[in-house]
C-alpha positions in Angstrom: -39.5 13.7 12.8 -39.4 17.5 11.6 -36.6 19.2 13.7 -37.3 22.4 11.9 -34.4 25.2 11.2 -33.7 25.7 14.7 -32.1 22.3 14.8 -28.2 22.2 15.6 -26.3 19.3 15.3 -22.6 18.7 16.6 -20.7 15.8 15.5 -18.5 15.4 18.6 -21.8 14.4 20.6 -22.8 11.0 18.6 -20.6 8.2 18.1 -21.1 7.1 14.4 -20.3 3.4 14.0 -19.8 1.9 10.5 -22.6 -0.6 9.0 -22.2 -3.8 9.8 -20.6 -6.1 7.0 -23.5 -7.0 4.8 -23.5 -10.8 3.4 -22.3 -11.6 0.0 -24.0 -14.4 -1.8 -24.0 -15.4 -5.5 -26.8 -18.1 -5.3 -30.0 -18.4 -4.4 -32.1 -21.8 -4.3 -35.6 -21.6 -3.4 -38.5 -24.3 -3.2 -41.7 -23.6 -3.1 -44.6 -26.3 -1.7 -48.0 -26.5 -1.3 -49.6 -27.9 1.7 -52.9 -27.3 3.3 -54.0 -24.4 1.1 -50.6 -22.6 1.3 -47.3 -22.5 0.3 -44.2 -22.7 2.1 -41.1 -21.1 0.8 -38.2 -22.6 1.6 -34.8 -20.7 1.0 -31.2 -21.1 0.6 -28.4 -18.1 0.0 -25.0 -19.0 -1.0 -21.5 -18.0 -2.0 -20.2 -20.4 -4.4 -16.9 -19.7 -3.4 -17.8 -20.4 0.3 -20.8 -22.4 -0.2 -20.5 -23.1 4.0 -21.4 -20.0 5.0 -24.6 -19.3 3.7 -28.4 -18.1 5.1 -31.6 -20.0 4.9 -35.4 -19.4 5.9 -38.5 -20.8 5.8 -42.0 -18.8 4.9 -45.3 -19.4 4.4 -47.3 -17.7 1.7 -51.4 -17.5 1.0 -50.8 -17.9 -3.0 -48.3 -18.7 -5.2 -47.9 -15.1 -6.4 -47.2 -14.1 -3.1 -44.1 -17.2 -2.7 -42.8 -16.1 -5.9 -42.7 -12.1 -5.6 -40.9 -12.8 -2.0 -38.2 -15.0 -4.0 -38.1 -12.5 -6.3 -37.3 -9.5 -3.5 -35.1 -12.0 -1.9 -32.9 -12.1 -5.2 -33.7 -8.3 -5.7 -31.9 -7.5 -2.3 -28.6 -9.5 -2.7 -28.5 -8.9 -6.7 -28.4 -12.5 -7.3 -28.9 -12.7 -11.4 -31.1 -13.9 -12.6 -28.9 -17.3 -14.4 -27.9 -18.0 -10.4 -31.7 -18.5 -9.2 -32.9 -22.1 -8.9 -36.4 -22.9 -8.2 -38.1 -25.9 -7.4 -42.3 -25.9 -6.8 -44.1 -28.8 -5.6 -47.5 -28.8 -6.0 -50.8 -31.2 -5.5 -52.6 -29.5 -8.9 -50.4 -27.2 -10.9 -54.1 -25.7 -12.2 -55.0 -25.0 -8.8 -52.3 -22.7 -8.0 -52.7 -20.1 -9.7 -55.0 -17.5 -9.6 -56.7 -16.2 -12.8 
């Protein structure tokens, strides 16, 4: 939205709140299945030191490419290294999977 130069702003007339606390994890586990021509992308973020309080999700994807570049964002978005990623895939035909 373009507000042009004309556009005055006081601060006393918005009420600014703070972000919310964002989530801290260290560890990422993520398994990846195939069933009935897609995959399904099963989850887990974690905080070692409070392993109780983590997130999970479940997604499904067309293609593997597609499950791994959404672990890979996932990991991207909570800068999990790379040494703290654990990924388990499940397949019927590992040959099938891909796509060349």
């Amino acid at each position: 939205m373009d507000y042009g130069t004309n556009a005055i702003m006081t601060t006393n007339r918005f009420r600014t709140e703070r972000e919310p606390t964002r989530a801290h994890y260290t560890d990422l586990f993520a398994s990846i299945s195939e069933e009935d021509g897609s995959y399904t992308v099963q989850v887990r973020l974690y905080d070692q030191a409070k392993p109780e309080s983590g997130a999970w999700g479940e997604e499904t994807a067309d293609s593997i490419e597609a499950a791994s570049v959404w672990v890979g964002a996932l990991a991207a978005e909570f800068s999990i290294p790379q040494a703290r990623i654990k990924i388990e895939i499940r397949m019927n035909n590992m040959t099938s999977g891909t796509r060349h």
